[in-house]
DRENZAGU-853738 format. One record per residue (C-alpha): residue in one letter; x, y, z. Coordinates in steps of 0.001 Angstrom, whole numbers, padded with zeros to 6 digits, always signed. Each point is the difference from the previous one (the first is absolute). Last residue first. Layout:
REM residues N
AXYZ
...
This chain:
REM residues 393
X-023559-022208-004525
X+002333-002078+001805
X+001606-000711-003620
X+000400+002587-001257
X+002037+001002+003545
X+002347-002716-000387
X+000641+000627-003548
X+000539+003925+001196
X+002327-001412+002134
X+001864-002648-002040
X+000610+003885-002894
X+001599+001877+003374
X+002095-002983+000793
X+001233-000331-003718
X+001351+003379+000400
X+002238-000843+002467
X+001061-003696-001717
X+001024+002471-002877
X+001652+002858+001867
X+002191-002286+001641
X+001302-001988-003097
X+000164+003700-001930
X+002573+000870+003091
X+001975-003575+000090
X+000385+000662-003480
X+001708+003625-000093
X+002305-001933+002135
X-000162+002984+003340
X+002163+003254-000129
X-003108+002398+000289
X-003113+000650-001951
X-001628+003177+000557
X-004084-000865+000426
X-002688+001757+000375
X-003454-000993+000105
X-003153+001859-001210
X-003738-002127+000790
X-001135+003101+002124
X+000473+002303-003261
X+002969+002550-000546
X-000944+001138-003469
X+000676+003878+000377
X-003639+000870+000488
X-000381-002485+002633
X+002965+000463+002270
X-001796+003841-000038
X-003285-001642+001055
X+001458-001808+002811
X+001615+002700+001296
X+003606+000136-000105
X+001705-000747+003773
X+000355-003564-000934
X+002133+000232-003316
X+002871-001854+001066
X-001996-002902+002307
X-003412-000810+000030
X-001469+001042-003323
X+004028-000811-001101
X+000337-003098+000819
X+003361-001095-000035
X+001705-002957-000822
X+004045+000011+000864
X+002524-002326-002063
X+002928-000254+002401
X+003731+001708-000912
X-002054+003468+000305
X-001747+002389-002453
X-003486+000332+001717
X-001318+001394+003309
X-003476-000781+001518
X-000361-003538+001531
X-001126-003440-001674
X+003941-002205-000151
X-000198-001984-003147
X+000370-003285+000184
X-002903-002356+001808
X-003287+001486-002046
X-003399-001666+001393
X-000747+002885+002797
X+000540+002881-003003
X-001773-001602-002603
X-003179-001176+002569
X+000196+004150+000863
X+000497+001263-003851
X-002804-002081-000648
X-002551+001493+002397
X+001412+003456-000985
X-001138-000088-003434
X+000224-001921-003076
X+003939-000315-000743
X+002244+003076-001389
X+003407-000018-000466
X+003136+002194+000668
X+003910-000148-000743
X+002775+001274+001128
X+003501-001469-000979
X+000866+002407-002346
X-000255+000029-004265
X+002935+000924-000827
X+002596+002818-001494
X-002700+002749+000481
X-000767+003072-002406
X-000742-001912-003461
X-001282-003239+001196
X-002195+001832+002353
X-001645+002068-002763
X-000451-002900-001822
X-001986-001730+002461
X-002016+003208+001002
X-002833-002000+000097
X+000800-004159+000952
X-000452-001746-003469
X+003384-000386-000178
X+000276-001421+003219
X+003016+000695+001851
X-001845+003035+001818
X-001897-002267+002632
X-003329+000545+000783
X-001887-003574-000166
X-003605-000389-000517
X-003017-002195+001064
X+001842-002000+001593
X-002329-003883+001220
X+000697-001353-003890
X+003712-000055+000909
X+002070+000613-003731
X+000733+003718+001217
X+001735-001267+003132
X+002598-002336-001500
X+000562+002975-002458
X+000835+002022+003189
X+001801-002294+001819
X+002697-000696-002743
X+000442+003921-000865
X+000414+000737+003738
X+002433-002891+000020
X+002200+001820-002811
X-000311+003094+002443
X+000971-001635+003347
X+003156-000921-001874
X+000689+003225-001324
X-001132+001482+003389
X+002113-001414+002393
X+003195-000174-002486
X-000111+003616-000658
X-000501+000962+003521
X+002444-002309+001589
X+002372+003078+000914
X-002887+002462+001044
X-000862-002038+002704
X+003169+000925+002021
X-000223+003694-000960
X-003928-000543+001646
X+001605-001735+002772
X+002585+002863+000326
X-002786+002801-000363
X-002010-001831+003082
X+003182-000045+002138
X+000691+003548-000265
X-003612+001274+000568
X-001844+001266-003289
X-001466+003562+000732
X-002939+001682+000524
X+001188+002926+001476
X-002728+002145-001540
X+002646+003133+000494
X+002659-001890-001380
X-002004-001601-003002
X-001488+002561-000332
X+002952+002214-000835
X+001661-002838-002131
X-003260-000102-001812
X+000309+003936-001380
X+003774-000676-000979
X-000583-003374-001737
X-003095+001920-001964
X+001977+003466-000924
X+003045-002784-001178
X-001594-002078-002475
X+000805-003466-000272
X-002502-001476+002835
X+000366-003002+002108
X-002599-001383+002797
X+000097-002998+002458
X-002174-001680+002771
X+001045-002471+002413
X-001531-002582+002683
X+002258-002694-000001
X-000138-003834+000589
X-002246-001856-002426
X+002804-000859-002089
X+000022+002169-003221
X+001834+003461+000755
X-000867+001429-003183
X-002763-002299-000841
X-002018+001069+002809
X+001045+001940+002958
X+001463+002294-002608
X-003681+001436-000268
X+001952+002433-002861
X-001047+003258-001432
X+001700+001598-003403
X+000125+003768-000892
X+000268+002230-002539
X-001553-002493-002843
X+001462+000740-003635
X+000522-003862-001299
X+003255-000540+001577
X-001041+001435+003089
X-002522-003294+000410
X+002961-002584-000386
X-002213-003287-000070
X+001321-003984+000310
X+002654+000121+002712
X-000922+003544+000574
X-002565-001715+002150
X-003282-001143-002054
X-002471-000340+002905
X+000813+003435+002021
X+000891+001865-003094
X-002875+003189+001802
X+000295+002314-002530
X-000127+003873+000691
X-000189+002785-003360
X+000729+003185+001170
X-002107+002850-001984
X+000583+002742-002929
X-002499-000931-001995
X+001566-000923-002716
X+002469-001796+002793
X-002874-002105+001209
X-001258-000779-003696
X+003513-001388-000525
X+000093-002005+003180
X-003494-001178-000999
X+001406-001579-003045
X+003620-001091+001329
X-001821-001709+002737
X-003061-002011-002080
X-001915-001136+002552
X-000655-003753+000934
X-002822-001799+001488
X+001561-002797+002248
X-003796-000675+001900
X+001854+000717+003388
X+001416+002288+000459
X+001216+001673-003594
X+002507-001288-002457
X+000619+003303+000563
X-000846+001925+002521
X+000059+003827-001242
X-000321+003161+001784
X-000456+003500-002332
X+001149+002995+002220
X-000643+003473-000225
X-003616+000788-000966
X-001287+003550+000894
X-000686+000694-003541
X-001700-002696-000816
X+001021-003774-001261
X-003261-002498+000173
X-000304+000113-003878
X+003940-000626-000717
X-000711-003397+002249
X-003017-001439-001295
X+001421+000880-003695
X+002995-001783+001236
X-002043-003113+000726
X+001871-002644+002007
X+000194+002593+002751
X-003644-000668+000942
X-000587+002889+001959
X-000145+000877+003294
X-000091+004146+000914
X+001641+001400+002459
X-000510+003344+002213
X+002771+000874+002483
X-001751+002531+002869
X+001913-001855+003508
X-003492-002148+000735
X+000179-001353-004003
X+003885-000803+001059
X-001018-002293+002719
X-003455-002126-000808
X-000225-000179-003751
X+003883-000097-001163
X+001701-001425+002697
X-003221-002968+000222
X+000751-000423-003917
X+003839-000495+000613
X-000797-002697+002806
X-002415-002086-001696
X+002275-000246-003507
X-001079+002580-003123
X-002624-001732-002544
X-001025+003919-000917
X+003240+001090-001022
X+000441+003544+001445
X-000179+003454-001259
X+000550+002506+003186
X-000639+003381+000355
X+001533+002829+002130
X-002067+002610+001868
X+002340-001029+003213
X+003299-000661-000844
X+001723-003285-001400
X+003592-001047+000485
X-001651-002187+003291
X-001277-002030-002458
X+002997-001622-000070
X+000338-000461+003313
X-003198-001820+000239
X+001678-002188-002828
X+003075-000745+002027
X-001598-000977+003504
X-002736-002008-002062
X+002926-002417-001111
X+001079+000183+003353
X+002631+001583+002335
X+001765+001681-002860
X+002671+000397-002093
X+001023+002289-002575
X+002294-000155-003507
X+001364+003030-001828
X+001172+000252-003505
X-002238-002611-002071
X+000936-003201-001833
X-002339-002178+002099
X+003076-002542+000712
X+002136+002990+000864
X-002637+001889+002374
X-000181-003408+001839
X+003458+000046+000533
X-000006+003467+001158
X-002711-000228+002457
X+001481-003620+001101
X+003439+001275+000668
X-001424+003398+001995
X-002209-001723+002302
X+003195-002032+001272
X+001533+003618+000412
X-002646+001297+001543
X-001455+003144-000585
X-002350+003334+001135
X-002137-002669+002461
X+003492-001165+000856
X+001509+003091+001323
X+003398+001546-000827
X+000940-001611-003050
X+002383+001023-002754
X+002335+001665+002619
X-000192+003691+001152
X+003130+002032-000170
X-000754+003235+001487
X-002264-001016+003339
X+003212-002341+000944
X+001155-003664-000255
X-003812-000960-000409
X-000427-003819+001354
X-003506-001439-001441
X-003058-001336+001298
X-002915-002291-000180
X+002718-002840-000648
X-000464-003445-001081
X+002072+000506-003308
X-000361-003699-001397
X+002851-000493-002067
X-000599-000322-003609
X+000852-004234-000983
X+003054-000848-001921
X+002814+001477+002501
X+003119+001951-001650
X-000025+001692+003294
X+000505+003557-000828
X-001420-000045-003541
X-003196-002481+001453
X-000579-002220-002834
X-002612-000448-002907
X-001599+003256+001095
X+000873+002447-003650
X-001342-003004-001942
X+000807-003521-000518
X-002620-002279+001431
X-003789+001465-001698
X+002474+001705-002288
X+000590-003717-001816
X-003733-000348-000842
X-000234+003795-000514
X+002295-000641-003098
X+003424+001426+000214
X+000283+003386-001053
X+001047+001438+003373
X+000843+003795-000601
């Protein structure tokens, strides 16, 4: 067993070189098919939607760094947790944080609701909340936490417990913590989901998703789906995620210590209203964060008036790139009205505090500086407008 600390396993784990090469990087197994010397003796791999040895090196590094048995990847970040679900039956319900990203909530209402899988959202947060909404029929409890994108955080070894009292899976989406900062199966959850194409894989360049479990009846149920879904990680895509994986650490410590910077730069702007970011003390579940996590993440959210200002903020800031996505070498704003949580009605963005004046922001590699210098003359646009229009009136 590797003992070293995940810092060092990030580079010096069971892929650091190629045994029959000695080479430093995992070959790239380009191949859809495989050589069988007879019907007897069949080899590892026969077909690559069944496994691929480049596929192979990343699911079992990234099932090392999460400290589970069995690692997965898949064509998205969405590809992995509709898979997931996928180890649900009709009549089965579902127990889901309530401040859940776009994509996960438009799974939950609009596909498996057709197929007969009942959920309930909750605010996670509150464990009475969540023991309350259990029934009988309820067989998975789903957790995002720090959630997307107001950071609220759930308690994992908590509602893990209540899961297994109740005799239910407990899901959490580590998306924005990585195992770099948060081991989820360390603290009772059965399974953890990965948007790799985010900090994972951290350039912009890969479209990935990831899952690891440590219990063998739930690796041997999604390796079935997985194969018969066939929505699987191309050989190329898993080696630029393995690639990515080795600056992990580095990417987000240092984009973390300038998430800090940013945010208390933000908090002291008369023009936010609030900042979500868990590195506040005074952030809820603050504590509870502290405890689980081993930082505070590079994501971070704040709220300006309303959408007029969020559109002079967005044309007057130079840095950050505005798109969807988050986690990468560039600091990336988001809006997530427009953007991540798009497909929830406006009344559901609403009740879970996603207003029309909410911006997102994951802070990339950029002088922590540079970024607050930015956001400053941005924001100072927005308050020479509304001068401007006092003043016509």
């Amino acid at each position: 067993m590797n003992t070293h600390s995940l810092q060092t396993r990030l580079l010096h784990n069971d892929q650091k070189f190629d045994p029959q090469t000695g080479a430093v990087s995992v070959p790239i197994q380009q191949s859809s098919t495989f050589h069988q010397q007879d019907f007897d003796t069949p080899g590892d791999y026969d077909y690559s939607r069944s496994g691929n040895p480049t596929r192979t090196a990343l699911e079992e590094t990234i099932a090392g760094l999460e400290n589970g048995t069995k690692g997965f990847a898949f064509a998205s970040g969405m590809a992995a947790i509709s898979t997931a679900f996928m180890l649900l039956s009709k009549g089965d319900h579902i127990v889901i944080t309530k401040d859940v990203y776009g994509g996960t909530f438009r799974m939950i209402h609009d596909v498996l609701h057709r197929f007969g899988i009942d959920h309930t959202f909750v605010d996670m947060t509150d464990l009475h909340e969540v023991a309350t909404a259990i029934k009988p029929n309820t067989k998975l409890l789903y957790i995002e936490t720090p959630s997307n994108p107001t950071l609220e955080i759930t308690d994992i070894s908590a509602v893990a417990k209540l899961a297994k009292a109740n005799n239910c899976l407990t899901f959490v989406d580590n998306t924005f913590m990585t195992p770099a900062l948060q081991r989820p199966l360390d603290l009772g959850a059965d399974l953890v989901l990965h948007s790799a194409t985010k900090f994972i894989a951290g350039h912009s360049d890969v479209v990935a998703g990831l899952a690891v479990t440590n219990r063998k009846d739930v690796a041997e149920a999604l390796s079935f789906l997985q194969n018969s879904f066939g929505s699987i990680l191309g050989a190329h895509d898993c080696w630029l995620v393995l690639r990515g994986l080795k600056t992990l650490h580095c990417r987000i410590t240092q984009s973390s210590q300038s998430a800090a910077k940013v945010a208390e730069a933000l908090s002291s702007h008369p023009l936010v209203e609030h900042v979500y970011y868990p590195g506040f003390r005074c952030h809820p579940g603050n504590s509870t964060h502290t405890y689980q996590s081993d930082g505070y993440g590079a994501v971070l959210s704040f709220r300006l008036r309303d959408e007029e200002a969020v559109r002079q903020f967005t044309k007057a800031v130079e840095i950050p790139v505005y798109a969807v996505s988050l986690g990468a070498v560039e600091s990336i704003l988001s809006y997530p009205a427009r953007m991540s949580h798009a497909s929830m009605p406006k009344e559901e963005r609403a009740k879970r505090g996603i207003t029309d004046g909410l911006l997102r922001l994951s802070v990339g590699l950029e002088k922590p500086e540079d970024l607050i210098a930015d956001f400053s003359q941005a924001l100072n646009q927005i308050e020479r407008t509304a001068e401007v229009r006092r003043v016509s009136i």
